[in-house]
C-alpha positions, 0 to 999 in steps of 0.5 A: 455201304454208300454204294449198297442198293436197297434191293441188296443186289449189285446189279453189275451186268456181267464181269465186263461191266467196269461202271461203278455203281453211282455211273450205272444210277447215272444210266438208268435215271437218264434212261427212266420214263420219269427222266423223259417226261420233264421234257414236256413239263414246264421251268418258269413260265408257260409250255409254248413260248418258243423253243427257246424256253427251259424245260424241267429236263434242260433246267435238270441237265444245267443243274448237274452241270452246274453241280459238277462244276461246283464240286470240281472247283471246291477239289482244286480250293480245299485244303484239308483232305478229310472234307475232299474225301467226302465230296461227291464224284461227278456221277454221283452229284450229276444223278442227284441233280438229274433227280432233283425235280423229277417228282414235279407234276404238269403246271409246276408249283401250280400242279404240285399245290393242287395235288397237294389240296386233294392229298391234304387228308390221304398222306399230302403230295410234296414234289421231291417227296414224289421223287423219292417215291419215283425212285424207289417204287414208281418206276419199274426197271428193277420192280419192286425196288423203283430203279434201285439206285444207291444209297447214297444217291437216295441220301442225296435226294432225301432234301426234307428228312421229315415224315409227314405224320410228325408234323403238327397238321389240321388234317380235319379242313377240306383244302379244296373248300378254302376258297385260299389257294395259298393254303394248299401249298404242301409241307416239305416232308416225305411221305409216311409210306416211305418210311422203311426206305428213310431208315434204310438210307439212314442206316449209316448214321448213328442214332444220334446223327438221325435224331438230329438230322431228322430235326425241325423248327416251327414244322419245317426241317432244317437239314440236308446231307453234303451232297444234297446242299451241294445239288441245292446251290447248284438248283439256285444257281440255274433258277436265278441265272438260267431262268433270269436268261429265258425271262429277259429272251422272253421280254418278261424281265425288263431292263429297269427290273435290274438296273436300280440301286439295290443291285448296284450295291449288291454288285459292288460286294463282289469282283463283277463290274454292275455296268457290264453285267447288266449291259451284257444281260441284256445285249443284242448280240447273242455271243455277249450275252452268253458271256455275261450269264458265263461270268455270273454262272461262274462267279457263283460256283467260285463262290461256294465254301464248305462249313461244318457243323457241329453237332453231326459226327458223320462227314456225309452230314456235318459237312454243308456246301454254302454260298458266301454271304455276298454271293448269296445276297446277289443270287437272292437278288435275282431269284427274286426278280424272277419271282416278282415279275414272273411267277407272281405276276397276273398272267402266270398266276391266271395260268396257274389257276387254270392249271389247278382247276384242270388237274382238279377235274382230272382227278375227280374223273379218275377218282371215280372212274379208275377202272376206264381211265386211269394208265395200264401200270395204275390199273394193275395196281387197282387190284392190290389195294383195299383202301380209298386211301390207297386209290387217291395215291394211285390216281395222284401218282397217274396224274403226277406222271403226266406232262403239261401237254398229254394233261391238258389233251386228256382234259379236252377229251374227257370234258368234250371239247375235244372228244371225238379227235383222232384216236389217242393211245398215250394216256393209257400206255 
């Protein structure tokens, strides 16, 4: 049943179609319009710093690989057969990890908290909930159906299994008026009108396995299946490894930022020698500095384990992939650097701000001119609808689809700063 898609068909083309189904979901989501936009959406830190810098897309494709890697080598270090029975095949973990951020909007975090201001009292905006909705009902390739991919590749996408009307929210406070901005930052839910779709993935659960699934501590939820702890890991690994790579290519991560007794101690917790690490994170030579960022890569993936937790029946969800804790401690490490000296330094939070500000004028003009502004695709949907709550999802989505590039051109047209440049089709395509 895992393979089964929501539309009920099996979408094979024809009787010389030899993929299997998590193959044909790896084909589609590479070729889907939402795929090719993370290109121009950016991983940690501005959108024109070279060509060296990761994008959403490289930052997807280093997951999967990532992912991969990770289940590969838990094959070879198992011992028991009924947990590798389990374990996702690499077309299924590669599409899961290609999905992962796929619902983020222009600007990051940045954006996402923005949308998630204006959507405060119209249902919220979360960006793995605007994956699924990607997935399942945005993109268009098997309309109604989004892309029409597995189940359980949509179980492995599902990160927060939460409805957002079960959470306890203050619905009644205007985000936008909060002169905070750290409280727009979304809840980790998805959204009420993909219900239908939640139950469809779970469908394979037992009532019981659901009802704790579906459980949450203090308004956050607490579990995630298999192969969505696995994409998870892999997810970390690249942000504290990879992005580490682009911070210190970029002179935004100093030597000093690394070499201190904290990450010494940490260091001597595992196999790796602290002196070469860090000698080779920050070398000259290019071949060297590869090999260091190698090393940790793989001493991570070498470092996930598989527990079991009790109170699930079903394999898909009693089985967690999990960091050692010496592992998870250096990764922590890292991935704190990364955001102590970059994404919470004053110039990104400065560019932050003014992203916000930018997809805030953006909405409010397309909220008010749907009709002349929005895309072809959203403008066809102006005519199924029949609440104002219905037109802040469409125009969220307009904007969500959006590249960092295409919103700030968009932005300098229709606030004239920009208005008369050459005649430019793509916003609206």
């Amino acid at each position: 049943m895992w393979a089964e898609r929501y539309s009920g068909e099996n979408r094979q083309r024809g009787p010389l179609d030899y993929r299997d189904p998590f193959e044909r979901d790896r084909t589609r989501v590479i070729h889907s319009a939402a795929f090719r936009r993370l290109q121009q959406k950016t991983q940690i830190y501005g959108g024109h710093s070279g060509h060296f810098h990761r994008t959403r897309m490289t930052h997807s494709l280093e997951v999967a690989s990532i992912g991969v890697s990770i289940t590969r080598n838990l094959h070879h270090v198992l011992q028991s057969d009924s947990i590798k029975a389990w374990l996702p095949p690499d077309d299924l973990i590669f599409v899961i990890c290609l999905l992962h951020d796929m619902g983020h909007p222009p600007f990051g975090h940045g954006g996402e908290a923005a949308l998630n201001a204006y959507m405060h009292t119209f249902g919220g905006f979360e960006s793995n909930a605007q994956t699924l909705r990607l997935a399942t009902n945005i993109e268009k390739a098997y309309n109604p159906y989004g892309l029409d991919l597995t189940r359980r590749t949509l179980l492995g996408i599902l990160k927060y299994p939460i409805k957002r009307s079960t959470l306890r929210l203050d619905l009644e406070n205007n985000l936008l008026k909060e002169a905070d901005r750290s409280l727009w930052t979304p809840h980790k839910v998805y959204y009420d009108d993909d219900q239908n779709v939640v139950e469809w993935i779970l469908a394979g659960f037992s009532a019981s396995d659901v009802e704790q699934f579906q459980h949450t501590v203090e308004n956050r939820s607490v579990y995630h299946s298999f192969d969505c702890s696995i994409m998870d890991i892999a997810d970390s690994i690249a942000y504290g490894v990879h992005d580490l790579e682009d911070a210190i290519h970029l002179r935004l991560i100093q030597r000093h930022h690394i070499e201190n007794n904290e990450f010494v101690s940490l260091i001597q917790d595992t196999h790796l020698d602290a002196h070469e690490v860090i000698n080779g994170l920050f070398a000259q030579d290019l071949a060297q500095k590869k090999h260091t960022i190698g090393a940790l890569v793989h001493f991570f993936i070498s470092s996930v384990k598989v527990c079991e937790l009790s109170e699930f029946s079903h394999p898909l969800i009693r089985f967690q992939a999990k960091l050692t804790d010496s592992a998870q401690r250096l990764l922590n490490f890292l991935i704190n650097q990364i955001f102590k000296q970059i994404i919470d330094s004053p110039p990104a939070r400065a560019q932050e701000f003014g992203g916000q500000n930018l997809l805030i004028n953006l909405f409010n003009a397309m909220l008010a001119n749907p009709e002349r502004l929005l895309d072809s695709a959203s403008r066809a949907a102006l005519h199924n609808i029949s609440t104002h709550k219905q037109l802040t999802r469409i125009v969220c989505d307009a904007i969500a689809n959006l590249t960092d590039d295409s919103a700030i051109r968009l932005h300098k047209k229709l606030y004239a700063e920009n208005f008369t440049a050459q005649w430019d089709t793509s916003f609206f395509d």
